[in-house]
N, CA, C and O atoms as CSV, one atom per row, in Angstrom:
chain,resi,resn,atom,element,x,y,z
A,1,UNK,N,N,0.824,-1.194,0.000
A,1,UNK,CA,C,0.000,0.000,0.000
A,1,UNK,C,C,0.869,1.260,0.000
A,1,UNK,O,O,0.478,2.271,-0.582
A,2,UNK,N,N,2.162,1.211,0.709
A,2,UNK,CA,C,2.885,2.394,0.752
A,2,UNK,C,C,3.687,2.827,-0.196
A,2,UNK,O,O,4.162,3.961,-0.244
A,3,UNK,N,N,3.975,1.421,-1.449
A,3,UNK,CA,C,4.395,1.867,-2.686
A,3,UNK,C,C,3.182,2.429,-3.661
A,3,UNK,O,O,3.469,3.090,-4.658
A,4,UNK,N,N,2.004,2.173,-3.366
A,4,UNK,CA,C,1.062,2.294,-3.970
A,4,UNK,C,C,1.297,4.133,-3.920
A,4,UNK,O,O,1.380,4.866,-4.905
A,5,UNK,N,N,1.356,4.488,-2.658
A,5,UNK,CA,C,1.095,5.833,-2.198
A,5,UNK,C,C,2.064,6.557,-2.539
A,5,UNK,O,O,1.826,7.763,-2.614
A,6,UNK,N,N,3.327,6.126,-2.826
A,6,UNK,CA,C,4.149,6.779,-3.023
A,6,UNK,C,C,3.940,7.048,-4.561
A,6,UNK,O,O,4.602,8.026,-4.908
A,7,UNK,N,N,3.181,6.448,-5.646
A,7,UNK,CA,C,3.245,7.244,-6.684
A,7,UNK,C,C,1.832,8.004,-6.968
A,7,UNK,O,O,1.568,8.688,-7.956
A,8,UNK,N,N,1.095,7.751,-5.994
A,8,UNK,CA,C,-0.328,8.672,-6.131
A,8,UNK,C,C,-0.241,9.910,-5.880
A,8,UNK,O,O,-1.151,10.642,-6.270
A,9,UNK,N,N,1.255,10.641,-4.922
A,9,UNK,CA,C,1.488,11.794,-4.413
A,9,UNK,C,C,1.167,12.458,-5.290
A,9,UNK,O,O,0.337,13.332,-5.040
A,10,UNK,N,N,1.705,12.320,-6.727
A,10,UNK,CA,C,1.359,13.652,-7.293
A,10,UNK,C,C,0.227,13.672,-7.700
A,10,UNK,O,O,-0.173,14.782,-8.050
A,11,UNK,N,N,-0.598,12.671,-7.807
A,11,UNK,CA,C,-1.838,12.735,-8.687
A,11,UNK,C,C,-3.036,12.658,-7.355
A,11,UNK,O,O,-4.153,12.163,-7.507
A,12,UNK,N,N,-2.598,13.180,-6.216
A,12,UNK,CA,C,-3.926,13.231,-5.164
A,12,UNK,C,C,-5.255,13.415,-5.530
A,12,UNK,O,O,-6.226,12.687,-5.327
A,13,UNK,N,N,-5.128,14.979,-6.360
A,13,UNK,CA,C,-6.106,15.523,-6.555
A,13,UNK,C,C,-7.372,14.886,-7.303
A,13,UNK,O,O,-8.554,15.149,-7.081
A,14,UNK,N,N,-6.765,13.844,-8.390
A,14,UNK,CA,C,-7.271,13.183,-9.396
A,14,UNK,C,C,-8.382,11.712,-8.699
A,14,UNK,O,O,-9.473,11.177,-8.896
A,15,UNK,N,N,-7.212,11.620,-7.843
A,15,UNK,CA,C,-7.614,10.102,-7.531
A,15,UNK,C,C,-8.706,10.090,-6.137
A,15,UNK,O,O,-9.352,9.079,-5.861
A,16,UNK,N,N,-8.789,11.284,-5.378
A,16,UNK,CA,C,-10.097,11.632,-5.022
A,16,UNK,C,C,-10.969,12.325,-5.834
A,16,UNK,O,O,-11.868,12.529,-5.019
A,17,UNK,N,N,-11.426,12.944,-7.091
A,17,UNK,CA,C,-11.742,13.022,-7.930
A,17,UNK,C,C,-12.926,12.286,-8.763
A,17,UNK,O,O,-14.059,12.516,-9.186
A,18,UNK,N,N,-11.977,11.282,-8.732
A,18,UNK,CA,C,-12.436,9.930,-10.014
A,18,UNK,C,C,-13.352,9.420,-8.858
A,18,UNK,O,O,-14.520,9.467,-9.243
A,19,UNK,N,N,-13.262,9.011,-7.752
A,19,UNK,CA,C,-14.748,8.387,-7.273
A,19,UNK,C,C,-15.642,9.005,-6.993
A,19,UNK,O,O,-16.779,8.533,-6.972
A,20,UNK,N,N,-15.298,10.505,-6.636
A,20,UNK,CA,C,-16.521,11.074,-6.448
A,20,UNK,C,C,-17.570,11.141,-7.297
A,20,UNK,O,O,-18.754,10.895,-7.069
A,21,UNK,N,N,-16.871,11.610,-8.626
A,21,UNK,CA,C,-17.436,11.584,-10.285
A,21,UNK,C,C,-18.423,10.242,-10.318
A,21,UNK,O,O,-19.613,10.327,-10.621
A,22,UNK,N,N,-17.643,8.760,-9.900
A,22,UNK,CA,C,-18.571,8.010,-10.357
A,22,UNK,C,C,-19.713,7.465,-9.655
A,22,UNK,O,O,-20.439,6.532,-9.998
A,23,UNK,N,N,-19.767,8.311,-8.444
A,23,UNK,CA,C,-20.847,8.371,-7.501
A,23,UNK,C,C,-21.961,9.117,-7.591
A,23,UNK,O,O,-23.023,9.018,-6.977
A,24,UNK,N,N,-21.490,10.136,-8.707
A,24,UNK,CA,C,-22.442,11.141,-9.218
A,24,UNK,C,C,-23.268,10.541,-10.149
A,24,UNK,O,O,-24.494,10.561,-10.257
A,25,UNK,N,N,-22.045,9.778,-11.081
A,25,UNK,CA,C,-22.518,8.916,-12.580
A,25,UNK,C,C,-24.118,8.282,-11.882
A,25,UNK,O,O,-25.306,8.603,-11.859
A,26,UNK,N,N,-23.243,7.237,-11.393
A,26,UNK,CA,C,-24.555,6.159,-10.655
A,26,UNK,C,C,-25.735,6.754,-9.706
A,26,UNK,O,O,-26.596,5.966,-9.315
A,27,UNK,N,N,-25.799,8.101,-9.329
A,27,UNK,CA,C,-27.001,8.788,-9.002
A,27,UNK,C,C,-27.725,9.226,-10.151
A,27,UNK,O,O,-28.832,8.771,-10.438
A,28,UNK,N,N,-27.087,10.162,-10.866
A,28,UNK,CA,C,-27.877,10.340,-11.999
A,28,UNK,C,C,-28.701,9.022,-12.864
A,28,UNK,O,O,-29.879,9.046,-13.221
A,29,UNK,N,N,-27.815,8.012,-13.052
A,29,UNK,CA,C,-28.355,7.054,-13.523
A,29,UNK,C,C,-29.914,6.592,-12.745
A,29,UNK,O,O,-31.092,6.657,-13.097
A,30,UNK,N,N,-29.369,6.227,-11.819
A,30,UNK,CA,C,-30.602,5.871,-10.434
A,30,UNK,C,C,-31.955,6.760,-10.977
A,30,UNK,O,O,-33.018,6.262,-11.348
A,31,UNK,N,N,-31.630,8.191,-10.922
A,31,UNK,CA,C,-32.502,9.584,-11.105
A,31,UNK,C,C,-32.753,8.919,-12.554
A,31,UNK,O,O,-33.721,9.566,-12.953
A,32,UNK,N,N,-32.563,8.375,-13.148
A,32,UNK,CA,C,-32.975,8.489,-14.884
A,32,UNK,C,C,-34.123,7.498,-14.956
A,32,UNK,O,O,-35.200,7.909,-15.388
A,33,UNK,N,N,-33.953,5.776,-14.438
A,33,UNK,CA,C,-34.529,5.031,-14.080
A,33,UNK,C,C,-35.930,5.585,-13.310
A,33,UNK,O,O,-36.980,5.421,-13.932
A,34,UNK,N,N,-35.990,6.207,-12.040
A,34,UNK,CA,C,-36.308,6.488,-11.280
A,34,UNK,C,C,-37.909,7.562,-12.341
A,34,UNK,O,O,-39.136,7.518,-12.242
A,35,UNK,N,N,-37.029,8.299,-13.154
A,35,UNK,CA,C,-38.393,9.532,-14.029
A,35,UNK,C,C,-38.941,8.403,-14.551
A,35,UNK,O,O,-40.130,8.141,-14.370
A,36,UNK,N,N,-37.905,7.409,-15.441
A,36,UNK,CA,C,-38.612,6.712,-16.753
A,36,UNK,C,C,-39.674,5.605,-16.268
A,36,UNK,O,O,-40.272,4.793,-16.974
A,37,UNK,N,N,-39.761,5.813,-14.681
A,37,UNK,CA,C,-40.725,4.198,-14.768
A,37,UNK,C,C,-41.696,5.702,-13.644
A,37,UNK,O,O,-42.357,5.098,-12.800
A,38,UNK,N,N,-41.838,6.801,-13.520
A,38,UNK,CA,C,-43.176,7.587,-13.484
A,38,UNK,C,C,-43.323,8.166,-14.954
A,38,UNK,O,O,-44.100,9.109,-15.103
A,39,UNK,N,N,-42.788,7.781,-15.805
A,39,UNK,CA,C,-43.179,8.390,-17.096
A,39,UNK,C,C,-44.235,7.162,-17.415
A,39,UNK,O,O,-45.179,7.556,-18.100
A,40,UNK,N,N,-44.273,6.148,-17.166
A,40,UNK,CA,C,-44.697,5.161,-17.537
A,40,UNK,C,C,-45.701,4.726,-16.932
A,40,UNK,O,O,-46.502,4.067,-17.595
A,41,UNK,N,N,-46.003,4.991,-15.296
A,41,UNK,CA,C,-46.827,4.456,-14.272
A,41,UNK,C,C,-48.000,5.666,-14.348
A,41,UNK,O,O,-49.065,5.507,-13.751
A,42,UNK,N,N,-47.749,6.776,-15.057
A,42,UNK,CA,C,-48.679,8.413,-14.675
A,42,UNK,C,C,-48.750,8.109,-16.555
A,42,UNK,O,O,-49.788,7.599,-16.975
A,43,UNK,N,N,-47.765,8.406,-17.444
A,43,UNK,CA,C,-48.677,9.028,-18.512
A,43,UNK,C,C,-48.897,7.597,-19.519
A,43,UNK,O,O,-49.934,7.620,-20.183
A,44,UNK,N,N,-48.082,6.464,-19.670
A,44,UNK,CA,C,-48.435,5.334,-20.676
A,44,UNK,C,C,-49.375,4.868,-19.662
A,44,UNK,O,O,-50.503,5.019,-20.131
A,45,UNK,N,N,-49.431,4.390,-18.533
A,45,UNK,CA,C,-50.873,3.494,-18.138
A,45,UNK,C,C,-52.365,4.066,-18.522
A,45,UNK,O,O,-53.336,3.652,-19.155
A,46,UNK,N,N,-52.008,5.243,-17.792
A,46,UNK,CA,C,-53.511,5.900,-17.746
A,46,UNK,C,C,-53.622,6.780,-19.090
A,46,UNK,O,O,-54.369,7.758,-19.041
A,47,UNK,N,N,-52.821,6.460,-20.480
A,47,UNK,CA,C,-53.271,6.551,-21.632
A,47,UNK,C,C,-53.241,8.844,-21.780
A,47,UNK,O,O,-53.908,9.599,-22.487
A,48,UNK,N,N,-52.416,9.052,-20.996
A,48,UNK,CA,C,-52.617,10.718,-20.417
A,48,UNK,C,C,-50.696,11.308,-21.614
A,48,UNK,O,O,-49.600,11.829,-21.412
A,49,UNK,N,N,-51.326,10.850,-22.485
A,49,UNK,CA,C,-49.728,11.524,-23.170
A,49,UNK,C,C,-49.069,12.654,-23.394
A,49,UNK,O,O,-47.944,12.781,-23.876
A,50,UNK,N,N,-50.279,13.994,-22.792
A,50,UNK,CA,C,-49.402,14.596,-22.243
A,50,UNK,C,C,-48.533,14.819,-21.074
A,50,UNK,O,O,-47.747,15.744,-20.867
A,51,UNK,N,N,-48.807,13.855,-20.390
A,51,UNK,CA,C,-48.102,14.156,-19.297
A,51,UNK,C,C,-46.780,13.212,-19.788
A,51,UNK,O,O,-45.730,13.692,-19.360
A,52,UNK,N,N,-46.649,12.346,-20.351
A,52,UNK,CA,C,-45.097,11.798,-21.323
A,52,UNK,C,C,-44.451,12.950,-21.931
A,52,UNK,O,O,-43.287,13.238,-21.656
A,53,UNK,N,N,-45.290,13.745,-22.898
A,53,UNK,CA,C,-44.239,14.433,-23.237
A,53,UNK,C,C,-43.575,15.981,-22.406
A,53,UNK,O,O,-42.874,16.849,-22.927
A,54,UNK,N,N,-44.072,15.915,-21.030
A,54,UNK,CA,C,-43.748,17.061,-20.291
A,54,UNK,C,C,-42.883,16.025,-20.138
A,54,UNK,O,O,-41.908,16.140,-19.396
């Protein structure tokens, strides 16, 4: 681990960085899932298409 660390020194900034980013990725994703199945349960069931295309 301490050789590991010894070449991350310079790149700290990056390498806390990169997970935060993909913690964001996988929320947004979550959030995307999350609209597309009330896009589906509010405006395709009950046949209401405008409320799909809001």
């Amino acid at each position: 681990m301490l050789k590991i660390l010894k070449y991350l020194k310079k790149y700290w900034y990056y390498a806390i960085l990169a997970p935060l980013f993909m913690i964001v990725e996988v929320g947004m994703d979550m959030l995307l899932t999350m609209y597309m199945s009330k896009m589906i349960n509010y405006g395709v069931q009950t046949g209401n298409m405008d409320r799909i295309i809001l």
